[in-house]
N, CA, C and O of each residue as an XYZ file, in Angstrom:
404
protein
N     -16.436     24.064     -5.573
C     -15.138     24.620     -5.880
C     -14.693     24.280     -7.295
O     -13.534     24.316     -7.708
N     -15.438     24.052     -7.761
C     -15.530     22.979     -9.143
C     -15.099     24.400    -10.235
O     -14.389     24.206    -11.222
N     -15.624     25.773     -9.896
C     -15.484     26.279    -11.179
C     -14.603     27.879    -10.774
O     -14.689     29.002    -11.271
N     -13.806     27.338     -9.696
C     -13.060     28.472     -8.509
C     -11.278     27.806     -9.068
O     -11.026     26.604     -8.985
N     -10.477     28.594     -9.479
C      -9.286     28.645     -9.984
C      -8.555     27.791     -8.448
O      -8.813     28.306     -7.361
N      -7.728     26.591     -8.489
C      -7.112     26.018     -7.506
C      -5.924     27.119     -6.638
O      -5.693     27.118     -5.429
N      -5.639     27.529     -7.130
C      -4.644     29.136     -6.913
C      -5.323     30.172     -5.836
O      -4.858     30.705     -4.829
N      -6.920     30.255     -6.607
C      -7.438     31.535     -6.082
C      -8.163     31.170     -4.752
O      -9.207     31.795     -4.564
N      -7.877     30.466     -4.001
C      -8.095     29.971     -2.646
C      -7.568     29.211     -1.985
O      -7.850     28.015     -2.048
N      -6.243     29.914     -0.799
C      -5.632     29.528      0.001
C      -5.588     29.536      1.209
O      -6.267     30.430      1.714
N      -4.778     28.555      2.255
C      -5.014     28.938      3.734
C      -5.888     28.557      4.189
O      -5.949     28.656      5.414
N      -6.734     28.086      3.645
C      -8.178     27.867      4.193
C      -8.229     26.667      5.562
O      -7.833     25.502      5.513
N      -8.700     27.217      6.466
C      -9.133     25.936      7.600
C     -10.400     25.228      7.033
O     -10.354     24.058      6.654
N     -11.945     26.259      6.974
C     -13.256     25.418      7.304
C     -13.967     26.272      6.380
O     -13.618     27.414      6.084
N     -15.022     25.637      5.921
C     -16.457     26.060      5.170
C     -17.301     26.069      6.358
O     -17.430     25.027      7.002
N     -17.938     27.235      6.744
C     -19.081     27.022      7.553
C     -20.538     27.577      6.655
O     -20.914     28.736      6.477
N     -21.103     26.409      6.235
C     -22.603     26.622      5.328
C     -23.573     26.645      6.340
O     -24.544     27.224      5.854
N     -23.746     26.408      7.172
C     -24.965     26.647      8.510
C     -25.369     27.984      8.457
O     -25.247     28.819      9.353
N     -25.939     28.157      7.164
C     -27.259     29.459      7.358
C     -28.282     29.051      7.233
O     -29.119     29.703      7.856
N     -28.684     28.180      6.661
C     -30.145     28.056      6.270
C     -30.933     27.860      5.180
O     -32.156     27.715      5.161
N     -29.951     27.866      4.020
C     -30.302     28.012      3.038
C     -29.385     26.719      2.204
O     -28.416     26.092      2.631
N     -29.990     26.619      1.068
C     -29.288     24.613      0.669
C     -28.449     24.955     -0.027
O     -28.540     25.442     -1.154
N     -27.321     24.673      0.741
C     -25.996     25.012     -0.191
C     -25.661     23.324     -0.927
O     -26.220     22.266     -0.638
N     -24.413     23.606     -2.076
C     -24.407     22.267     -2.546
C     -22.263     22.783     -2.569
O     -22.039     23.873     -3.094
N     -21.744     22.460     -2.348
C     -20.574     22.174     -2.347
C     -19.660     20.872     -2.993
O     -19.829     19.797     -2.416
N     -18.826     20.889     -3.999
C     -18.382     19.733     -4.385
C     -17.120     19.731     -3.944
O     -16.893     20.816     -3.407
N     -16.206     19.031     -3.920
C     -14.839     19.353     -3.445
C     -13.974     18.259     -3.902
O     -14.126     17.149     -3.392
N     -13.008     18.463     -4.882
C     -12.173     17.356     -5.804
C     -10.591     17.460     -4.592
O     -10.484     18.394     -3.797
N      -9.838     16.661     -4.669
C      -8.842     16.379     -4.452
C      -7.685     17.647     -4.613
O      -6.928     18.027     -3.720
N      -7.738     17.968     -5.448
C      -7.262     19.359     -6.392
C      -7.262     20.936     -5.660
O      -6.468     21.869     -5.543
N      -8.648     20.617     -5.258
C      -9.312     21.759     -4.338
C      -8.605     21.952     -2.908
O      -8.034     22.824     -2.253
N      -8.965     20.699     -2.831
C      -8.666     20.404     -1.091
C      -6.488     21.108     -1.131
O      -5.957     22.012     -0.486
N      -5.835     20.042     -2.285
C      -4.276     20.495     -1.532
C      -4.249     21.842     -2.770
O      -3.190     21.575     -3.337
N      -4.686     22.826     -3.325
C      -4.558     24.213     -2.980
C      -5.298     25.196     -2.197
O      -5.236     26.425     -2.231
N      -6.106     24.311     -1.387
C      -6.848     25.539     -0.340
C      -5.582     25.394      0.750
O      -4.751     26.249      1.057
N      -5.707     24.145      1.183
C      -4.986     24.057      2.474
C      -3.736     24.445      2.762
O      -3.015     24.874      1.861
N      -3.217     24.335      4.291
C      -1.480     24.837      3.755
C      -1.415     25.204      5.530
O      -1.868     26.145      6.181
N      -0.677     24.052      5.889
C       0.130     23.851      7.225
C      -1.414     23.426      8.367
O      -2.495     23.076      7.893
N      -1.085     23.602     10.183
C      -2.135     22.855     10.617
C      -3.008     23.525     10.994
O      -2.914     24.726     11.248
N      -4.175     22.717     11.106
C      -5.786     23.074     11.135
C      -5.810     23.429     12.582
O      -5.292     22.588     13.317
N      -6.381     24.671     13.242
C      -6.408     24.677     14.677
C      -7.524     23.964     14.697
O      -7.673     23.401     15.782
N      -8.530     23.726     13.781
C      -9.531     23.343     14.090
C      -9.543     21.358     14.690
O      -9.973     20.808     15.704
N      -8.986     20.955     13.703
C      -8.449     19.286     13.822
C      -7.134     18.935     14.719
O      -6.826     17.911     15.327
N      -6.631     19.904     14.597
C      -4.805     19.564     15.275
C      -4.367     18.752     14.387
O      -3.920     17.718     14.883
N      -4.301     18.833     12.883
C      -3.638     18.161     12.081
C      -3.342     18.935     10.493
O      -4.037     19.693      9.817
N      -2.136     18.413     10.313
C      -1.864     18.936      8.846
C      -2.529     18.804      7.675
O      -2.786     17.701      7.192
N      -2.906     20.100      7.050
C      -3.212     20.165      5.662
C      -4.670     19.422      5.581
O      -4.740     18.641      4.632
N      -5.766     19.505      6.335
C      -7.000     19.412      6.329
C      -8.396     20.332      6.124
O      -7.840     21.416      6.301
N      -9.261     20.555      5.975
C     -10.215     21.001      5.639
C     -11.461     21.027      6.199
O     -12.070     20.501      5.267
N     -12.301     21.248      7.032
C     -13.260     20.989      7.690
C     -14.681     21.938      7.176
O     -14.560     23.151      7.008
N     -15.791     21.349      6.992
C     -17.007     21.508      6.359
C     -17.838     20.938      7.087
O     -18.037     19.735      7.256
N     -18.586     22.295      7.753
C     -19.582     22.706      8.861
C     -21.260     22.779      7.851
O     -21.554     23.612      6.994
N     -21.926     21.852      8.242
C     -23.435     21.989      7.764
C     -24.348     21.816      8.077
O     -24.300     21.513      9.269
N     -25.326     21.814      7.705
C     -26.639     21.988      8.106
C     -27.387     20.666      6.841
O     -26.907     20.230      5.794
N     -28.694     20.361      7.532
C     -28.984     19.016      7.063
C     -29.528     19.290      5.530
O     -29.800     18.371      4.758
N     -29.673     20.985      5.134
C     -30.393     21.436      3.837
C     -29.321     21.174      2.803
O     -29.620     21.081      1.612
N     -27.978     21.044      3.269
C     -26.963     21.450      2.797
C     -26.710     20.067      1.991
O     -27.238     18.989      2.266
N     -25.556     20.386      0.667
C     -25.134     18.884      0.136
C     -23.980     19.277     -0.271
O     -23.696     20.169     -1.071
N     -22.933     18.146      0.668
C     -21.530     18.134      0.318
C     -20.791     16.874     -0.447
O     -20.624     15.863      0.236
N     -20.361     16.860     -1.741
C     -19.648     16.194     -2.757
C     -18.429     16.075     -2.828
O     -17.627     16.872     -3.315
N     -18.113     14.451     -2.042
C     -16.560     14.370     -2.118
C     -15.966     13.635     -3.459
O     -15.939     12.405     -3.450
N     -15.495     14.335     -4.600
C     -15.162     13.948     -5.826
C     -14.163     13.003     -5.567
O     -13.664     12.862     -4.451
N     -13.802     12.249     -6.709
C     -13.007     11.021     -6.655
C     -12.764      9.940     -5.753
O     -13.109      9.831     -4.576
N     -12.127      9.169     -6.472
C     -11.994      7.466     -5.669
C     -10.985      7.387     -5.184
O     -10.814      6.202     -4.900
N      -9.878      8.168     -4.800
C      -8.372      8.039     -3.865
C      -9.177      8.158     -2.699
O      -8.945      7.076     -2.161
N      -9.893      8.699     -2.025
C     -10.026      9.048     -0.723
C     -10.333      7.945      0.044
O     -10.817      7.039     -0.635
N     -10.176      7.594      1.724
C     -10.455      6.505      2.639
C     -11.352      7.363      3.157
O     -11.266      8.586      3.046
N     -12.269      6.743      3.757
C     -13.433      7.097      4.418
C     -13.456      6.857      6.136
O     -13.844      5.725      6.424
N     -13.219      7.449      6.945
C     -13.811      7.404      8.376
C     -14.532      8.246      8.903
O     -15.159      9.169      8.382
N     -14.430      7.852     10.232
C     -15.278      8.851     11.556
C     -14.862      9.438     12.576
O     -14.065      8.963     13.385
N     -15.355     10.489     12.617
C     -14.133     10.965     14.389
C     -14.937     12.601     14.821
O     -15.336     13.569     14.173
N     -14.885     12.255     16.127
C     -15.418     13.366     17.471
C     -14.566     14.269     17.278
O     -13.374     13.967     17.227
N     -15.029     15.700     17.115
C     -14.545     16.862     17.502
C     -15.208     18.047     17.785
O     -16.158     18.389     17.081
N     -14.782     18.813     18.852
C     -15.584     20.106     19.531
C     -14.650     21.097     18.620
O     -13.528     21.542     18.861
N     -15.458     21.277     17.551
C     -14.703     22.196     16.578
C     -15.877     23.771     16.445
O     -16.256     24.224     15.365
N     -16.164     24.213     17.490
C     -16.750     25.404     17.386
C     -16.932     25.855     19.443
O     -17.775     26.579     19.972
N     -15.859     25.128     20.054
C     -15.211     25.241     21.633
C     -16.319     25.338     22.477
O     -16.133     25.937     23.536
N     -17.524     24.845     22.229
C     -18.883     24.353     23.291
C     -18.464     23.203     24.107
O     -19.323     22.673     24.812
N     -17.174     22.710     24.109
C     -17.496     21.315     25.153
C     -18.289     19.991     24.672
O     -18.475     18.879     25.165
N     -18.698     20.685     23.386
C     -19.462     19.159     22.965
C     -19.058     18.517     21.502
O     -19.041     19.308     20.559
N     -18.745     17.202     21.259
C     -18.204     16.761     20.087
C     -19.410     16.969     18.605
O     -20.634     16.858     18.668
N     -18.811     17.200     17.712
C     -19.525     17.183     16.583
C     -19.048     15.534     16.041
O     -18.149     14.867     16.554
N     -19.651     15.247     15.234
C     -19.171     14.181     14.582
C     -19.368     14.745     13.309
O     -20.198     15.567     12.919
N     -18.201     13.992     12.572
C     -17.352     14.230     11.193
C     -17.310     12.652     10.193
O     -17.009     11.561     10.677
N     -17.565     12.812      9.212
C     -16.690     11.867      8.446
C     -15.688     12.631      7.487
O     -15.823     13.563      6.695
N     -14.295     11.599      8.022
C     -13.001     12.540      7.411
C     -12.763     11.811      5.946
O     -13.059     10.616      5.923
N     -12.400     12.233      5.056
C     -12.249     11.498      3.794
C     -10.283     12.115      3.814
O      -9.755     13.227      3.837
N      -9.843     10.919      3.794
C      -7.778     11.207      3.545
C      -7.729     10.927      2.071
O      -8.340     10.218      1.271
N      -6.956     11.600      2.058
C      -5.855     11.168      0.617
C      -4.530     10.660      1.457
O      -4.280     11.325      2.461
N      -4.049     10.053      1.293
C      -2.936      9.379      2.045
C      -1.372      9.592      1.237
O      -0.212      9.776      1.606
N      -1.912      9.485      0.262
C      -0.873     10.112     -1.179
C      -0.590     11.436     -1.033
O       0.508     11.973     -0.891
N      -1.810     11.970     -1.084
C      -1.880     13.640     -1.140
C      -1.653     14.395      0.262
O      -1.572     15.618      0.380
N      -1.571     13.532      1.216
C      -1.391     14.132      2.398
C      -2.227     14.871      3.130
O      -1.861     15.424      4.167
N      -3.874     14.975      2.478
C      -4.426     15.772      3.095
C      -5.947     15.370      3.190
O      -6.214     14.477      2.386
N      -6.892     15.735      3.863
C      -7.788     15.550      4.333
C      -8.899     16.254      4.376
O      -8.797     17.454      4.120
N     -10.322     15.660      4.730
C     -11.349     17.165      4.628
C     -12.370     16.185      5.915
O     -12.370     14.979      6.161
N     -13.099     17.244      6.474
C     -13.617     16.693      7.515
C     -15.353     16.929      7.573
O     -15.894     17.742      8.322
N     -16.084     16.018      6.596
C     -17.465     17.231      6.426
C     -18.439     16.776      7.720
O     -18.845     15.629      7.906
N     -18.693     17.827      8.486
C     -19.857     17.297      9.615
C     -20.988     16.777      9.243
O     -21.583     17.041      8.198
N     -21.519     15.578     10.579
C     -22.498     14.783      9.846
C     -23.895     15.209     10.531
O     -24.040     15.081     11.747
N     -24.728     15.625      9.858
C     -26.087     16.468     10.406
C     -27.051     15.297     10.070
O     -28.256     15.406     10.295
């Protein structure tokens, strides 16, 4: 998202890269609070981001504000949990959730 105008992508819930092919995704702080905007059906939480991948795939969480955890979610309604590591901004209010393959 590195070379995508912060403006020119809003609303956004999720990245789903699970085709097959090696995607590389970076994602700054910047990115994350002008994509987002009110709650994620996907998380049940405000102003988050969720990034669906595949093990070809490489996702880049830019900067040092972010906290780092872990957390279960059936975010594609199979009944079965994916696991995530969520990176917060706690300042910024917002969050991104990249699945862990």
């Amino acid at each position: 998202l590195q070379t995508v105008s912060n403006s020119a992508i809003r609303g956004v819930e999720f990245f789903d890269l699970r085709d097959g092919v090696d995607a590389v995704l970076s994602v700054a702080l910047d990115d994350v609070i002008g994509a987002v905007d009110g709650l994620n059906a996907l998380t049940g939480v405000t102003d988050t981001l969720v990034i669906r991948s595949d093990a070809a795939d490489s996702i880049n969480i830019i900067g040092d504000t972010w906290t780092e955890s872990t957390q279960s979610l059936d975010t594609d309604g199979d009944d079965i949990q994916e696991g995530y590591t969520v990176y917060t901004d706690d300042s910024a209010g917002v969050g991104v959730y990249v699945e862990n393959v």
